[in-house]
C-alpha positions as a Markdown table, in Angstrom:
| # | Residue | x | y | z |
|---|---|---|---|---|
| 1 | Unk | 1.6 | 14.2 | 11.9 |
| 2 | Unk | 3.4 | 11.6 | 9.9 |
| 3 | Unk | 4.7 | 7.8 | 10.1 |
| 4 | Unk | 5.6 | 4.7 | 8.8 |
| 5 | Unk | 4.7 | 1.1 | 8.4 |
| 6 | Unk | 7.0 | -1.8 | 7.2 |
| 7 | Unk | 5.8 | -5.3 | 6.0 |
| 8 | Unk | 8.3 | -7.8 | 6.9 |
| 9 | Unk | 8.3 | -11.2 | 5.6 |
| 10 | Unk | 9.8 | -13.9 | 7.4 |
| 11 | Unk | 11.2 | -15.4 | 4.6 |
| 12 | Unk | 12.7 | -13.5 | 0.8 |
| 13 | Unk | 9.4 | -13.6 | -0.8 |
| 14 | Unk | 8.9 | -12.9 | -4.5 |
| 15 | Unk | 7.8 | -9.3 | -5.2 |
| 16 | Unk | 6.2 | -7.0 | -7.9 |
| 17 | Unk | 4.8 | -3.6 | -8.4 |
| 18 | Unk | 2.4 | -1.1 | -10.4 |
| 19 | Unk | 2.7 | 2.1 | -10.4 |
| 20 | Unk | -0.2 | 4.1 | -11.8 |
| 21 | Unk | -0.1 | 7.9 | -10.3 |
| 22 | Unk | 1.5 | 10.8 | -12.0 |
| 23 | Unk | 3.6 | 12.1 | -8.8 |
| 24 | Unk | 5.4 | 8.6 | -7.4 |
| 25 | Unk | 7.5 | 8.4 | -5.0 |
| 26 | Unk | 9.4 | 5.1 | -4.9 |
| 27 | Unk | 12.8 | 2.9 | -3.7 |
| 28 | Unk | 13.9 | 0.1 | -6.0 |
| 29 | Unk | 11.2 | -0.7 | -7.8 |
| 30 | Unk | 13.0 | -1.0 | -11.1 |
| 31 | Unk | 14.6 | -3.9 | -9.3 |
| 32 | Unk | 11.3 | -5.5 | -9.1 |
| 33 | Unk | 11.2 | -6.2 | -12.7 |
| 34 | Unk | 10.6 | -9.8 | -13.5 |
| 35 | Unk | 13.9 | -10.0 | -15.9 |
| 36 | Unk | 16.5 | -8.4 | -12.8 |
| 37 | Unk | 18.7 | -10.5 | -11.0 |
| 38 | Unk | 16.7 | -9.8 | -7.7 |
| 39 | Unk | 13.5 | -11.6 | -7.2 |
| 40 | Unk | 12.6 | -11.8 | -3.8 |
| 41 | Unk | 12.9 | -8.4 | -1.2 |
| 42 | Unk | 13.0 | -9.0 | 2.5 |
| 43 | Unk | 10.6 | -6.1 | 3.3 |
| 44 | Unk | 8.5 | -3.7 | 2.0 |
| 45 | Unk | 8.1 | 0.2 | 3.3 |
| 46 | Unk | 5.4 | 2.8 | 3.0 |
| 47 | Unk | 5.5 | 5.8 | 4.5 |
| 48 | Unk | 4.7 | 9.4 | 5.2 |
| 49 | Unk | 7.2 | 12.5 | 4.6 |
| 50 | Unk | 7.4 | 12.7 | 0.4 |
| 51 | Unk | 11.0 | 11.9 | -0.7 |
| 52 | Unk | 12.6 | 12.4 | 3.0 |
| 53 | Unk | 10.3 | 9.4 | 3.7 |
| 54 | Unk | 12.2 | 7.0 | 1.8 |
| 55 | Unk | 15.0 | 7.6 | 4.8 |
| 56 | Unk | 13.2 | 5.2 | 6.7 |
| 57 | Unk | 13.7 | 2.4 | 4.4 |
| 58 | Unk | 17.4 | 3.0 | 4.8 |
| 59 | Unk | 17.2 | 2.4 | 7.9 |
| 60 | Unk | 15.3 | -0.9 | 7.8 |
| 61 | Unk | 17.8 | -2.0 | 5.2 |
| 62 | Unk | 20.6 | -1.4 | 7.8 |
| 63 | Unk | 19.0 | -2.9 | 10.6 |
| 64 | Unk | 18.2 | -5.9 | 8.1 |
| 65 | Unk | 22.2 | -6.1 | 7.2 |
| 66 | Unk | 23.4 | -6.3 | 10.8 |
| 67 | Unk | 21.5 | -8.9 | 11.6 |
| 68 | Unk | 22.6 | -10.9 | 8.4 |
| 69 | Unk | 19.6 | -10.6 | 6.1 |
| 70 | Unk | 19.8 | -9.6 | 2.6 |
| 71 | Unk | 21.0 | -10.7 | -1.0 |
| 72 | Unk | 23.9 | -12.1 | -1.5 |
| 73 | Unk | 25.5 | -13.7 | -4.7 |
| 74 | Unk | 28.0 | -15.9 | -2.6 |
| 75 | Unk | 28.6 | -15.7 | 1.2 |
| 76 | Unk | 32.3 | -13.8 | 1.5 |
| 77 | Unk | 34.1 | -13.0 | 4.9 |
| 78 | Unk | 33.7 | -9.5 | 5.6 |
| 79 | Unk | 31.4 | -8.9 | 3.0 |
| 80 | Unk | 27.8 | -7.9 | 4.4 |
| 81 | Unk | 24.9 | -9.3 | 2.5 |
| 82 | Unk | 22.5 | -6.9 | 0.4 |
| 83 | Unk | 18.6 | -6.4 | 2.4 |
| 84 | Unk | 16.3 | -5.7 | -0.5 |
| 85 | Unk | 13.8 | -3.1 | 0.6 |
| 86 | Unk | 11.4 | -1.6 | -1.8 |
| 87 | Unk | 9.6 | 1.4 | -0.5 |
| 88 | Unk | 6.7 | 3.7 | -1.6 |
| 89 | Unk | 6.2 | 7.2 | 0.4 |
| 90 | Unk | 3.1 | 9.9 | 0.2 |
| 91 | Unk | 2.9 | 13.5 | 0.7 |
| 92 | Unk | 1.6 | 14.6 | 4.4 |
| 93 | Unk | 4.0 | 17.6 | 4.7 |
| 94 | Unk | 1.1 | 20.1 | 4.0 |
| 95 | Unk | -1.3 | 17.8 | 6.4 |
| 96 | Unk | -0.3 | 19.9 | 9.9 |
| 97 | Unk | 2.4 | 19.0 | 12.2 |
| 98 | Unk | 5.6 | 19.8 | 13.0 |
| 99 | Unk | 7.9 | 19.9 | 9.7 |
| 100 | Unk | 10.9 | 22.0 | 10.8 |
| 101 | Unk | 13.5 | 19.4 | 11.7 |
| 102 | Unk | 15.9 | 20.9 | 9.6 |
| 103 | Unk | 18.9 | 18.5 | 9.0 |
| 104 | Unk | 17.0 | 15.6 | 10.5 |
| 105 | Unk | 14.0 | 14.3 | 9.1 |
| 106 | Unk | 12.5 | 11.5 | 11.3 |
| 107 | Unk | 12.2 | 8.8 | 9.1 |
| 108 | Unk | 15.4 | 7.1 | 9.8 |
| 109 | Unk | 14.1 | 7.2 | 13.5 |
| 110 | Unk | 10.6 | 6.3 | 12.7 |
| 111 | Unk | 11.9 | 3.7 | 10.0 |
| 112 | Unk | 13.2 | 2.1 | 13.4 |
| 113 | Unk | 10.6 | 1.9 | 15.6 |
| 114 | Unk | 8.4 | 0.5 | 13.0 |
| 115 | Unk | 10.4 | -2.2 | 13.0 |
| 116 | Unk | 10.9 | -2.6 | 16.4 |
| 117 | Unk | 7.4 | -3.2 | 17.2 |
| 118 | Unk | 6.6 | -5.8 | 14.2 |
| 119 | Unk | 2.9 | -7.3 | 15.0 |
| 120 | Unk | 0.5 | -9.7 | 13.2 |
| 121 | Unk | -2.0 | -7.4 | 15.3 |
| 122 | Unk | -2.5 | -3.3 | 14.5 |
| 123 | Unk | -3.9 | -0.5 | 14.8 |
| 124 | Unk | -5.7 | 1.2 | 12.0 |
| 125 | Unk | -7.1 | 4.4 | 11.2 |
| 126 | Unk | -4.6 | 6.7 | 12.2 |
| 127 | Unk | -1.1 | 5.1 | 12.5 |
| 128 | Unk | 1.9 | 3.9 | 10.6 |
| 129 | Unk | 2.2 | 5.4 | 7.1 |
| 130 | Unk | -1.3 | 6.8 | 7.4 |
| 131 | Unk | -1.0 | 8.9 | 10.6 |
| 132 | Unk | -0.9 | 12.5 | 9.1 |
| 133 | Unk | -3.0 | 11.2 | 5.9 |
| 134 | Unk | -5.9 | 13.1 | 4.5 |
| 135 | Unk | -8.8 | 11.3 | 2.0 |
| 136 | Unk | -10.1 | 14.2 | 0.1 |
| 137 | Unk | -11.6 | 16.6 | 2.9 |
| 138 | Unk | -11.8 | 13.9 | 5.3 |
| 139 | Unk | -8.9 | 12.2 | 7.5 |
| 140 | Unk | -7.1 | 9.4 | 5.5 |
| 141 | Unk | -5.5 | 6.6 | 7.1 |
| 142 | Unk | -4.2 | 2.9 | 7.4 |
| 143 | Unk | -6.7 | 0.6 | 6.5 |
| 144 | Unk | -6.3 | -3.5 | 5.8 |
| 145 | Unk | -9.0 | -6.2 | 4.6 |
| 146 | Unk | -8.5 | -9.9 | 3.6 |
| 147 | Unk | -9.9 | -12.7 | 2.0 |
| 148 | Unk | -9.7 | -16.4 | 2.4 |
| 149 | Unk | -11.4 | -18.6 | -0.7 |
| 150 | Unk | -12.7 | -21.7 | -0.4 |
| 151 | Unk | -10.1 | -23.1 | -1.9 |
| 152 | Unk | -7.6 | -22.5 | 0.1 |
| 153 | Unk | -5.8 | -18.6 | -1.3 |
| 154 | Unk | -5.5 | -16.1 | 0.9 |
| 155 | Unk | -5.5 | -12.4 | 0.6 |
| 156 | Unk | -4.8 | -9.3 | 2.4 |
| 157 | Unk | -4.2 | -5.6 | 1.7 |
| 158 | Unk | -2.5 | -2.8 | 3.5 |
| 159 | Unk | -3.3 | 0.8 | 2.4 |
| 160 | Unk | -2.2 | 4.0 | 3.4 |
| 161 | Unk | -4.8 | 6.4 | 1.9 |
| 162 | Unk | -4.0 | 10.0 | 1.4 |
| 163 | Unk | -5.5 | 10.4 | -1.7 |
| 164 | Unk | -7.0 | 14.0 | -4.1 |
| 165 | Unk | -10.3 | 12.0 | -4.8 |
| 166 | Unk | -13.3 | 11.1 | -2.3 |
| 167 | Unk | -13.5 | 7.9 | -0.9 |
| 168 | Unk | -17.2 | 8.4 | -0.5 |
| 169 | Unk | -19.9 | 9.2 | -3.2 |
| 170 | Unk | -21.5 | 12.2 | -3.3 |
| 171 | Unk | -23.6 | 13.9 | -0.9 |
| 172 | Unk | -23.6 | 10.7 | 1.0 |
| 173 | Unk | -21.9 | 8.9 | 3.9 |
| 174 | Unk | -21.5 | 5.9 | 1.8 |
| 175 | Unk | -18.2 | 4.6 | 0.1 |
| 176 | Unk | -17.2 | 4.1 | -3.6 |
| 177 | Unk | -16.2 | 0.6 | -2.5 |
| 178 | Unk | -19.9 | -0.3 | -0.1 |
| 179 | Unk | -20.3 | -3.3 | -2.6 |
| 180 | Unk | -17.5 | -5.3 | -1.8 |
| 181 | Unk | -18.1 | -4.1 | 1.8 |
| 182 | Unk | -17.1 | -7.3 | 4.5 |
| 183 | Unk | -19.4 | -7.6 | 7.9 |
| 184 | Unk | -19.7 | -4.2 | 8.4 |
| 185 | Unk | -15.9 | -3.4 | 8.5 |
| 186 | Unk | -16.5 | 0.0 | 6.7 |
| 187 | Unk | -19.6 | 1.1 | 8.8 |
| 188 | Unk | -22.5 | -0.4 | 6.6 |
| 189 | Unk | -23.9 | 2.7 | 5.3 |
| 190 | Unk | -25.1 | 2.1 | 1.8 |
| 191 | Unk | -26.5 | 4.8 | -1.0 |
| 192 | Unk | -30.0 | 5.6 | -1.5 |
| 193 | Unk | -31.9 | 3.3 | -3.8 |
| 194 | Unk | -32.7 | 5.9 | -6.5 |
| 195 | Unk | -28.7 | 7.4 | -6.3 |
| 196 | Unk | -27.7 | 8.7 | -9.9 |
| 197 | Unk | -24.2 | 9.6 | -9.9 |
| 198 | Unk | -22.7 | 12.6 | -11.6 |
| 199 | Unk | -19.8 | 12.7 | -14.0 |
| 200 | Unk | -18.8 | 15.5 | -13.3 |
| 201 | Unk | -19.6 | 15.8 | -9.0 |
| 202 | Unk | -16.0 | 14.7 | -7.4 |
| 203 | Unk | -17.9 | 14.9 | -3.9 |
| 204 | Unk | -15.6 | 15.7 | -1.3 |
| 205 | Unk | -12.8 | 15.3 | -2.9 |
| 206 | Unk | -9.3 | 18.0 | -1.9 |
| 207 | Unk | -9.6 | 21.5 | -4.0 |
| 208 | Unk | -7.0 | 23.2 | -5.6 |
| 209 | Unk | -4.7 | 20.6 | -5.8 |
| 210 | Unk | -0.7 | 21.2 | -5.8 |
| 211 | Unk | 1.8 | 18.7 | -7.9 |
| 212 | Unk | 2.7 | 15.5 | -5.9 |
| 213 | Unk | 0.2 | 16.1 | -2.3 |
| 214 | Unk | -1.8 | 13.0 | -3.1 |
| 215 | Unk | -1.0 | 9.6 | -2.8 |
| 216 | Unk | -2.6 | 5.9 | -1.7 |
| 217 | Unk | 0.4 | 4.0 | -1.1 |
| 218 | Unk | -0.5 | -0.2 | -0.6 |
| 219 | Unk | 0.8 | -3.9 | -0.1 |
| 220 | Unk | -1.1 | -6.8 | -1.2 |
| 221 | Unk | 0.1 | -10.5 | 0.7 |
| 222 | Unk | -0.9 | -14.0 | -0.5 |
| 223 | Unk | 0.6 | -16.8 | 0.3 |
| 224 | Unk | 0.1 | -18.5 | -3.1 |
| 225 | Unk | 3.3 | -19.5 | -4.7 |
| 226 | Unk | 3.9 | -16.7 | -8.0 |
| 227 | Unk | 6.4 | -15.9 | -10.2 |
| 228 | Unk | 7.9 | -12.6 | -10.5 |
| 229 | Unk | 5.8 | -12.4 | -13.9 |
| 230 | Unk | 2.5 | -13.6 | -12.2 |
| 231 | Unk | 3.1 | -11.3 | -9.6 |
| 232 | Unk | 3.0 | -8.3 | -12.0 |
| 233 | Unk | 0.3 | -9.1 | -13.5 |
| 234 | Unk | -1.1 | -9.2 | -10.0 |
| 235 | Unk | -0.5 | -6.3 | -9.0 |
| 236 | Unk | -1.1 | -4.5 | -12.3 |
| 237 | Unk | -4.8 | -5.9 | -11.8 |
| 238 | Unk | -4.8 | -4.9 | -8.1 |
| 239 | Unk | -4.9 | -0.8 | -9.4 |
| 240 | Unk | -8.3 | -1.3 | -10.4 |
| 241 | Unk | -8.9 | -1.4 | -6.3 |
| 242 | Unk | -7.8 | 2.0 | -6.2 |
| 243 | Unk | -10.6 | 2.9 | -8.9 |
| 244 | Unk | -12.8 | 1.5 | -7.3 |
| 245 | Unk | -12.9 | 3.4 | -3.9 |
| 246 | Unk | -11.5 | 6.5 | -5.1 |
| 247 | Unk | -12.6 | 9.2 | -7.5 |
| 248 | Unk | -11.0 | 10.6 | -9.2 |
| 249 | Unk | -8.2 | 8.5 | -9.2 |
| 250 | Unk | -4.7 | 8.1 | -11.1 |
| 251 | Unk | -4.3 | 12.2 | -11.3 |
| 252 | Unk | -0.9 | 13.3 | -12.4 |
| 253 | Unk | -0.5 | 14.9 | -8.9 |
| 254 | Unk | -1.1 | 11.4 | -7.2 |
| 255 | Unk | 1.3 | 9.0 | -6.6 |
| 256 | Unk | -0.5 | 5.5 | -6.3 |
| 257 | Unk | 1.5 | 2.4 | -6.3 |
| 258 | Unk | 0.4 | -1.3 | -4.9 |
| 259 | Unk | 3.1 | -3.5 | -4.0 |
| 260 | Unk | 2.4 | -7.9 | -4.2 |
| 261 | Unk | 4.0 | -10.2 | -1.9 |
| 262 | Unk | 4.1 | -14.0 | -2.9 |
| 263 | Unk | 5.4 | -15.8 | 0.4 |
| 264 | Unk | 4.8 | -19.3 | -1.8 |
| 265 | Unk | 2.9 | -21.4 | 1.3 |
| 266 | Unk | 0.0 | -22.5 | -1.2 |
| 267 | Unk | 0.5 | -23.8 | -4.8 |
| 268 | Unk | -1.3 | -22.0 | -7.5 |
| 269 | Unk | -4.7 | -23.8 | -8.3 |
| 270 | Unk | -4.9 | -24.4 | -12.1 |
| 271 | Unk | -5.6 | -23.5 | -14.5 |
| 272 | Unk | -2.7 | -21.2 | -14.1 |
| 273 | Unk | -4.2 | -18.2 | -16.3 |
| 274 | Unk | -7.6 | -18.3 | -14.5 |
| 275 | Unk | -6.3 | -18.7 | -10.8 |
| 276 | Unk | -3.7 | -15.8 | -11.8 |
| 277 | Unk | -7.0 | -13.4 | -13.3 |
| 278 | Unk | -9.2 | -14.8 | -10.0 |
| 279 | Unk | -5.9 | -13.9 | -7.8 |
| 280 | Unk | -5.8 | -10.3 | -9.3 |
| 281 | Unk | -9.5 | -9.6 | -9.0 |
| 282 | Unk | -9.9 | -10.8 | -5.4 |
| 283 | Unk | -6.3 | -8.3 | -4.9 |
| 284 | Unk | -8.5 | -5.4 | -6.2 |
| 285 | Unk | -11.5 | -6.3 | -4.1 |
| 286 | Unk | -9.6 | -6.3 | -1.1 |
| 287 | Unk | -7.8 | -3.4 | -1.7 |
| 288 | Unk | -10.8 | -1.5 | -1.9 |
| 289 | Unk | -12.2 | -3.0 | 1.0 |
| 290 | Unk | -8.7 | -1.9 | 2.8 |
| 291 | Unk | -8.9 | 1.8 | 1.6 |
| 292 | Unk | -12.6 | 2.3 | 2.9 |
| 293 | Unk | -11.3 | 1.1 | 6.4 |
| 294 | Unk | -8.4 | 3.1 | 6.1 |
| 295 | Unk | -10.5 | 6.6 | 6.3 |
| 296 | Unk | -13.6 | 4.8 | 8.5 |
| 297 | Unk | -11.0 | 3.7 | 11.1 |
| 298 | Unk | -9.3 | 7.2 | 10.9 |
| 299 | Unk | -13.3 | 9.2 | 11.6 |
């Protein structure tokens, strides 16, 4: 009842992240900083298992190595380049399974086959990093969304959504995010024209909640060139996509964190400052979008 999934780009693409959740569970994200000497990663991870999770990204990185990606200040003999491989993990360990592998976690296995079986086509619901995930009392999941605008940006988000809060409003089968709803991808069900919301209902959100069991772990892609600076900004407007779909969201027992990709295909439209705020509010659209698929896929 766990997994992973790992974004690969096919080129060093520039990279940020925001972290927002109380409980995180991360691997070099401080390298991510727009003033590090690092500005591109080769891959990013997210998967299931809390901290032995992050043993999949290890793996990747290793695999990476040997087949001569990575960072490398000058090429030396002998000397094996540096893969880059941000990862963010969330907490299924309580969510049923088998967990007694004693010495040997499966993430370095699973870290792997994820990346043996790299596709531009997957499955949703319940796979990858979302496999063993749980969306308040409902079955979490992987979910992904995109966007292509007229002039010529694309977006797309990856979530894996094992989140404390409800994804859906209260006492309905409709979701936080049904307005920015594409075709139908989230089932088209839609809240009752006279629906009040209450500040204090959380729906079906988890009870009783335990320090660091909660967690939407994502990836936003665009192939619009940014810098690492843009990119941050980005991503830091992408978190409002978690707000969005979830509620409530952010708890200092969750652990949400969006990752931004840049693979620099499509130069930024200007002016700079309003493509970067139209970039950043079609990032948190389409995360949304991506979360609500995420747990409709996995029903």
């Amino acid at each position: 009842m766990t997994g992973t999934t790992v974004i690969l780009a096919n080129e060093p693409a520039v990279a940020a992240v925001a972290v927002a959740g109380g409980g995180p569970g991360t691997r070099e994200t401080d390298l991510l900083a727009a003033d590090t000497l690092v500005d591109r990663v080769d891959a990013i991870v997210l998967s299931g298992g809390s901290a032995y999770g992050l043993a999949a990204a290890d793996a990747i990185a290793a695999k990476l190595g040997a087949d001569g990606r990575g960072f490398g200040m000058v090429d030396l003999p002998g000397v094996p380049k540096t893969p880059i491989v941000p990862a963010a993990i969330l907490y299924d360990l309580a969510n049923g399974g088998n967990k007694a592998w004693g010495e040997e976690p499966p993430y370095s296995a699973l870290g792997r086959t994820a990346l043996s079986n790299l596709a531009s086509e997957f499955l949703l619901g319940r796979s990858g990093a979302g496999f063993g995930a749980r969306a308040g009392q409902h079955r979490g999941g992987l979910g992904s969304a995109s966007i292509l605008t007229e002039d010529g940006m694309t977006v797309g988000a990856l979530a894996a959504v094992n989140c404390f809060g409800s994804v859906y409003m209260p006492g309905t089968e409709a979701f936080w995010s049904w307005p920015f709803e594409i075709d139908g991808e989230s089932g088209g069900v839609r809240p009752p024209q006279d629906y009040h919301a209450n500040a204090e209902d959380w729906g079906e959100a988890k009870m009783n909640p335990q320090p660091g069991q909660n967690t939407t772990i994502a990836c936003i892609a665009t192939d619009v060139s940014l810098t690492p600076g843009q990119a941050k900004r980005v991503a830091q407007m992408a978190l409002s996509g978690f707000s969005r779909a979830i509620r409530p969201v952010f708890a200092p027992f969750d652990g949400d964190a969006v990752f931004v990709l840049s693979t620099g295909k499509t130069a930024l439209p200007h002016p700079e400052p309003v493509s970067i705020a139209r970039l950043g509010e079609l990032a948190a659209n389409t995360l949304a979008r991506a979360i609500a698929r995420g747990v409709h896929e996995a029903r």
